[in-house]
N, C-alpha and C positions, 0 to 999 in steps of 0.2 A: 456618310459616304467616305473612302476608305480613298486615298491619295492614287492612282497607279505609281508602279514603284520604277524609277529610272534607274536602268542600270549601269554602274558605275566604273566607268575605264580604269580600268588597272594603270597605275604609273610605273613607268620604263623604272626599272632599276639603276640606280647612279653609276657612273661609272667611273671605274679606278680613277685618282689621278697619277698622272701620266710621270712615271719617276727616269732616269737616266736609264736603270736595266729594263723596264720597259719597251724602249725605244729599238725602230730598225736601222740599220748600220743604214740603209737608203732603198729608195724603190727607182728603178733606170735610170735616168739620169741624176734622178734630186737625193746626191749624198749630203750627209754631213760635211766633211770636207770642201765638195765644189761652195756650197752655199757659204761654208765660214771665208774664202777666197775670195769670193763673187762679193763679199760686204767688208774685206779688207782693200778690194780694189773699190770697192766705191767710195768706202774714208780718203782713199791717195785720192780720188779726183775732185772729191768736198775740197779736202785740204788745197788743192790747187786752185780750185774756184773762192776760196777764200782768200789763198794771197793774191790772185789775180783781181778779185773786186776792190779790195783796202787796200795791200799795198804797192802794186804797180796801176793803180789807177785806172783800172775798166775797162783791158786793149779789147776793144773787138775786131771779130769776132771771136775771140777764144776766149771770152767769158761767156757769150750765150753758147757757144759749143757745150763749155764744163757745166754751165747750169743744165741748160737742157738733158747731159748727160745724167748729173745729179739726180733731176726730177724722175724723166723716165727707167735709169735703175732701184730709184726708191718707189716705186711702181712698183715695180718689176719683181723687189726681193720681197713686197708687202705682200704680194699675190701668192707668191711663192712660199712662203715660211707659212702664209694661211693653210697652201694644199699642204704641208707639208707637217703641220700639226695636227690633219685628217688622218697620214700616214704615219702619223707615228714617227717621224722622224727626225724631229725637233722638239722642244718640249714650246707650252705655251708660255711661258714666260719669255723665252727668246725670240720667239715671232711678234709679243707684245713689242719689246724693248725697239726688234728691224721696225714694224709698221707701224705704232703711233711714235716713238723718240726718234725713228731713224729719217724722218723730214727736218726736223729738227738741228739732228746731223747723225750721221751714221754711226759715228762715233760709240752712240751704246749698242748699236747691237754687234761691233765688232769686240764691244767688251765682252756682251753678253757670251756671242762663242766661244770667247777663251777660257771664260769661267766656267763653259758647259762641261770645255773638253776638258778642265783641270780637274772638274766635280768629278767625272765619269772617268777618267785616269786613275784613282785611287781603287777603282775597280778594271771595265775595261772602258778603254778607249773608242771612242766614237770616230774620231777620223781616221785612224788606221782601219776601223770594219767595214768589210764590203759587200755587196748586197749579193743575199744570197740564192741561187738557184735550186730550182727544183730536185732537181737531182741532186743537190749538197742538204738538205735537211733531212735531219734524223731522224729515223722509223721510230716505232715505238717501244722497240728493245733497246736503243742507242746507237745501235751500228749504224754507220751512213750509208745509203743510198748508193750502189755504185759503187762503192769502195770497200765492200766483203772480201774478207783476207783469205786464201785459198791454202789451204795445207796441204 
């Protein structure tokens, strides 16, 4: 007797990895820019909760304000840099560095943005791009949407 034969799921095709020109300048709110900000202000408020724990001695309440601060934005940007590696908007290496080092302390993954924007500078610029609307993307002949030159 002769096996029935199961048939065999096709595997998704791999996909690209994800390089700087890749990437979207941002999608509504979650630009490059806000996000590289959003994790430069969270190092100024680590750095705060660090000299307020060592070396002024533990005033509270403004060390549980700065921690609790701490925690909840490193939430906050872990979440964030996840959607934001769906979108194309960050690569994943940088969302690595915010969500698992950036408990740790912030500190790398405010590295990580500078490095992104200096990698992507050499071409173009991720924090100067801004997201683009419907009507600003280019047809298939290259002319833009909207912006046909009239003789």
């Amino acid at each position: 007797m002769r096996s029935p034969t199961v048939p065999v799921a096709s595997t998704p095709t791999a996909r690209p990895p994800v390089t700087t020109s890749r990437l979207r300048p941002g999608v509504g709110p979650l630009t490059f820019g806000r996000l590289k900000w959003v994790s430069f202000t969270h190092s100024c408020i680590y750095t705060a909760l660090l000299v307020c724990a060592f070396a002024l001695a533990k005033p509270e309440p403004l060390t549980f304000v700065l921690g609790m601060s701490h925690g909840l934005l490193w939430i906050a940007m872990s979440l964030t840099c996840i959607v934001c590696v769906r979108l194309r908007v960050v690569p994943l290496k940088l969302a690595v560095a915010v969500a698992v080092l950036g408990g740790i302390g912030p500190f790398f993954g405010s590295y990580e943005f500078v490095r992104e924007q200096r990698r992507a500078s050499a071409g173009e610029s991720i924090a100067d791009r801004r997201p683009v609307r419907a009507e600003e993307t280019p047809s298939a002949d290259g002319v833009e949407m909207g912006a046909a030159e009239t003789s």
